[in-house]
N, C-alpha and C positions, 0 to 999 in steps of 0.2 A: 485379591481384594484386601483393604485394611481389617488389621485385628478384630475380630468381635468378642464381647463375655460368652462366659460359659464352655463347654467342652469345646476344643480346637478340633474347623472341622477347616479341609485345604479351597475353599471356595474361590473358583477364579472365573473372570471373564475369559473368552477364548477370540479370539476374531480373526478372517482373511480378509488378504486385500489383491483383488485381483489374482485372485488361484482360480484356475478352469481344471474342472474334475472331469473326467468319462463316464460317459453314463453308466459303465459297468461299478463303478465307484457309490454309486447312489440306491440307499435300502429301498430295498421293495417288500414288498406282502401284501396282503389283502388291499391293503388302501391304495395300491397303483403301482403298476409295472410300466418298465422305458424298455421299448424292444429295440433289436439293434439298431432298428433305421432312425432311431428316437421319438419314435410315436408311441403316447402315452395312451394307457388303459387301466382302468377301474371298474370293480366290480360293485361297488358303491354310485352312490345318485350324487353325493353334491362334496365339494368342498369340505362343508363342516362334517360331515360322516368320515370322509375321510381322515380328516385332521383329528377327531378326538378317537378314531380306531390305533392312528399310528402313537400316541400318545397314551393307550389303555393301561400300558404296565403300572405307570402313573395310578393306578387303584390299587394296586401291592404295596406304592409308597404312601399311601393315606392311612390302611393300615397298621404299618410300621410307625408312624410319625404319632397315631393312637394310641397303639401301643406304648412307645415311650413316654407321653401324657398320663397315661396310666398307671404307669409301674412309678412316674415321680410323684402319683398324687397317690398311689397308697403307701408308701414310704413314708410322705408327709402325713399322711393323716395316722400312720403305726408311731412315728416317732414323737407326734406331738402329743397323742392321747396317751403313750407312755408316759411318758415326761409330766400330763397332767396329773398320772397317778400316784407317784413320786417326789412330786414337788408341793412338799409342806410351808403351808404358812400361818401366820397367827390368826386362831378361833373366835367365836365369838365370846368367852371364857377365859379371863384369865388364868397362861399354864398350860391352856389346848390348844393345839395345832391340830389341824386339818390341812386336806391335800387340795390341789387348786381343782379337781377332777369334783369336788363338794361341793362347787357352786356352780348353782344352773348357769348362772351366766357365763361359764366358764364351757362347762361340759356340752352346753344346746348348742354353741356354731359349729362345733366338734362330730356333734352326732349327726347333723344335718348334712356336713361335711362326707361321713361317712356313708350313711344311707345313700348320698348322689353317686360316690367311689363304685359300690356296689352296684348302681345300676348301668356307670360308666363299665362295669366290668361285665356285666351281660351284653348289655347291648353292642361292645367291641367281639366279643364270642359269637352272638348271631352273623354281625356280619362277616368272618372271618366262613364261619360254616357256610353263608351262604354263597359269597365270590368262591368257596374255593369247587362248590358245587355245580360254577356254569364255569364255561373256558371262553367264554366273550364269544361265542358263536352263536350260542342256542337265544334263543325270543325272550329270556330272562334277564340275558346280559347287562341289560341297560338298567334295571332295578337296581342289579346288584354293585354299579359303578355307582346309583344315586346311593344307594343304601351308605357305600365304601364313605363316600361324598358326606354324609351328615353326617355319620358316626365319627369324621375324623375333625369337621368344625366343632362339632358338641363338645367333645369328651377334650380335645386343645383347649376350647376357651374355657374351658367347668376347672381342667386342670391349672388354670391362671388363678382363678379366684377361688379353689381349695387351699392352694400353697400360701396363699397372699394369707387368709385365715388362717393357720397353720404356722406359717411364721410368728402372726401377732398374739396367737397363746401360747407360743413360747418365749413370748416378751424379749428380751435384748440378747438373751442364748440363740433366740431364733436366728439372728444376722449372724452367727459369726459362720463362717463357711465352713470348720469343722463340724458342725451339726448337719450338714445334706440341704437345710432346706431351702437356703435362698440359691445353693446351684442348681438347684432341681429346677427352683420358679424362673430362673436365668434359662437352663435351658426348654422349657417349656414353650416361651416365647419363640423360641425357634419352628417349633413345631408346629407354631400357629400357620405360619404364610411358607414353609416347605412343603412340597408335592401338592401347591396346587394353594392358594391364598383361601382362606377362610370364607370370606366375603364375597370374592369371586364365585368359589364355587357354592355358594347359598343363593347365591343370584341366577345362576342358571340352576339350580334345582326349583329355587322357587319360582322360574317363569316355566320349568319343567309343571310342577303343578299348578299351576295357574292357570294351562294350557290343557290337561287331560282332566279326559271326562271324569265325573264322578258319578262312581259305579254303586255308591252305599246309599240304598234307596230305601235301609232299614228304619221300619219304624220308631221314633226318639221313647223310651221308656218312660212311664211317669215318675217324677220325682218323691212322690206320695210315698212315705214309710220307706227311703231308703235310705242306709246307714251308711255313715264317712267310713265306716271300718270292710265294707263289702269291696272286695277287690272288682270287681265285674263293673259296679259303679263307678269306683271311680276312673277305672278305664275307659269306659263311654261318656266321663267327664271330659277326662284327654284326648278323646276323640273327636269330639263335638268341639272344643275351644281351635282345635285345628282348624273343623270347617268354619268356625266363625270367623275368622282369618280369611282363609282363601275367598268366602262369600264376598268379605268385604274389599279385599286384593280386585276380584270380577266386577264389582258395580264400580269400582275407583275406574278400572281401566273401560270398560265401556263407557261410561261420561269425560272423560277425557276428550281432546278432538282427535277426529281419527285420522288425518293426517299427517300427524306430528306424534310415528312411532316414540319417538324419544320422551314424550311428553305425558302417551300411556302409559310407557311402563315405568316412571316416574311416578305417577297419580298411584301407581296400583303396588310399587316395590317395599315399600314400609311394610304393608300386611302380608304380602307374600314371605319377606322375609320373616315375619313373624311367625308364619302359617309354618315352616321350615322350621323353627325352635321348636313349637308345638307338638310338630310331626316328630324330631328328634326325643322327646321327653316322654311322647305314649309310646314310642317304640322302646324305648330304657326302660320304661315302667310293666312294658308287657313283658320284655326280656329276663327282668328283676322276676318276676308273676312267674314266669316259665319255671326259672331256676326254683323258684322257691317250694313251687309242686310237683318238681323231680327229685327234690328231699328227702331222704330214705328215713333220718334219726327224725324224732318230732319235735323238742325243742329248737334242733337246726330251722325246722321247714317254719316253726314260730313266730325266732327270730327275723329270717327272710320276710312271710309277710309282714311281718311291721315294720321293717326296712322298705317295705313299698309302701304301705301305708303313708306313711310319714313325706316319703320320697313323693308319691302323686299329691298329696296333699299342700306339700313347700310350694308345685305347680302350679296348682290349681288358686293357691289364694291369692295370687293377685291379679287372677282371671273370675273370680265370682261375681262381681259387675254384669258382663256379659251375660255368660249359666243364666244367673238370678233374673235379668231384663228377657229374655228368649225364653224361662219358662223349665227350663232344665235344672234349675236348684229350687229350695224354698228358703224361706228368710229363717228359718229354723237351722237351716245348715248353714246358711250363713253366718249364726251366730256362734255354732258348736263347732264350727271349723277349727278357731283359737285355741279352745280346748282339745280337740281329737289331737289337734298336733302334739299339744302339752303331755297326752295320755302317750300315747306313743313314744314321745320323750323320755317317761317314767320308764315306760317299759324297756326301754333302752338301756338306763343309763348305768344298770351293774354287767352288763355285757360286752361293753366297750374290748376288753380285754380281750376276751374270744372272738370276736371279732374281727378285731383286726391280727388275730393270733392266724386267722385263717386266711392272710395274704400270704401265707408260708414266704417270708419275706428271708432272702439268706443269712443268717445268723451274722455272717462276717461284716454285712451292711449295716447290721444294727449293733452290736459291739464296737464298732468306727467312728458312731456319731454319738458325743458322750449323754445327753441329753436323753436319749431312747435308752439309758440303764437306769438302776436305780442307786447306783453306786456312784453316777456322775461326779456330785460333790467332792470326792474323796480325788480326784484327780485336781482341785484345787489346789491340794499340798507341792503336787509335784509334776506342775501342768504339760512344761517342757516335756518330761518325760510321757505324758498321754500323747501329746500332740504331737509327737515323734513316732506313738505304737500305731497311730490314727492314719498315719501318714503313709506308713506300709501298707497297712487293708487298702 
């Protein structure tokens, strides 16, 4: 196939033309066996079981393609909030210089940035522990391919629009491809529509829930005296925005004509797709929540909840419409929302460093891209020679 940006990978069409194979030539397993006489057999009911079992491994490369989403957006979010910290410019004082990491406007898309990183980085660990818990046989298996299945559209497209941010506060350093970050956002895009399209597979998750019952018959909590800062809350926020989604997915497709399948899940795909973001965003939030209360030191396990904090909160506001109309927020939270998040911010923003100190990101990665030191400047004298030593790593 023609050249694409980004890391060179050998991608080809393959095709025959008129080749007759033996059936001894043709994989079999679970999804159907050719015996000699050529009569087929399965131990499966239909076509599509068949076809999405012989295609399972396909959840090992969701994944993988997560995975490397991940390791480019903590890279980006290590080497730009360096780089924020490092890079001085004129004060509000004449003769003082401050670093660009001093101005909220600078350091909030950053943190927010971060905080999402962190919950991309939980929620790719649950599901990694939990596929590798079932072997695609046991009664779980199917969870554990949707789980594979959201966790690798999420944390793909979050990784599109971390690096995209991450490039822009690093201003015109950011483009040059010595710095990592726009091959990282180059190959990212890859990872969107490899093992399985983004879209695609949101579309059969979300007619997956669309379709099962719902078993949460728990009673909704009152909103009465409860704080933006209670983790428990705002995860039965994330929960509840979910089923408001799927509610409204089921009355779209029930008024629809039932005739004209095409036409339901049309009426009804908007929200189910939505209901799928939702569902991806409480599970990173509950993941974030996990981690942060298996925290042994307690500034760490602090840190972490207000990384959720902040993280369900980003969520949540521009879903308070809903909450607040169904009865589940009060106009009170609705106003202190802007500020919880601000609070949070605060409390963030002398920790950047530590933070991202803990992607244990490999040294040699970050002494290659000049921008993540703080010595960067000094390779202006004698550029050639950096982008020579750069070239080696």
């Amino acid at each position: 196939m023609p050249p694409r940006p980004g890391s060179p990978v050998d991608h080809c069409l393959t095709s025959f033309n008129q080749v007759v194979l033996p059936h001894e030539a043709m994989l079999t397993g679970e999804h159907g066996c050719l015996a000699d006489d050529g009569t087929f057999s399965s131990s499966l009911g239909s076509p599509r079981k068949r076809f999405l079992t012989a295609i399972r491994r396909v959840t090992l490369g969701k994944l993988c393609m997560s995975a490397a989403a991940l390791g480019a957006s903590r890279a980006g979010v290590a080497t730009a909030v360096r780089y924020s910290h490092h890079r001085h410019i004129s004060g509000p004082r004449k003769g003082r210089r401050v670093s660009l990491w001093a101005h909220r406007s600078h350091h909030g898309p950053l943190l927010h940035a971060l905080a999402t990183t962190y919950a991309m980085n939980a929620l790719r660990r649950t599901a990694v522990d939990h596929c590798a818990d079932h072997d695609g046989t046991d009664p779980d298996a199917a969870h554990a391919e949707q789980l594979a299945a959201v966790t690798k559209g999420w944390t793909t497209w979050k990784a599109r629009m971390i690096l995209i941010e991450c490039r822009e506060r690093c201003g015109a350093q950011g483009l040059l491809p010595v710095n990592g970050i726009i091959p990282w956002a180059v190959d990212a895009e890859g990872t969107i529509t490899a093992e399985g399209d983004n879209l695609a597979q949101w579309a059969k998750t979300g007619a997956e829930l669309l379709l099962a019952a719902d078993t949460d018959d728990s009673p909704a909590p009152a909103p009465a005296g409860r704080r933006l800062d209670e983790p428990a809350f705002l995860q039965h926020l994330l929960h509840t925005a979910e089923r408001q989604h799927l509610a409204r997915a089921r009355a779209r497709m029930r008024s629809a004509p039932r005739t004209d399948s095409q036409s339901r899940w049309n009426a009804a795909a908007p929200a189910a797709l939505a209901a799928v973001t939702a569902r991806a965003e409480r599970l990173a939030g509950q993941a974030l929540l996990d981690t942060a209360r298996r925290a042994h030191d307690p500034p760490a396990r602090t840190l972490l909840h207000t990384l959720h904090i902040l993280f369900a909160l980003d969520h949540l506001q521009p879903r308070t419409g809903a909450l607040l109309s169904d009865g589940h927020l009060e106009s009170t939270h609705v106003h202190h929302l802007p500020e919880a998040i601000e609070e949070a911010l605060h409390s963030l923003q002398d920790h950047a460093l530590t933070l991202v100190g803990a992607f244990y990101l490999p040294e040699e990665v970050l002494a290659s891209r000049p921008i993540a030191n703080a010595d960067y400047q000094a390779h202006f004298d004698d550029p050639a020679a950096h982008w020579n030593e750069a070239t080696e790593h």
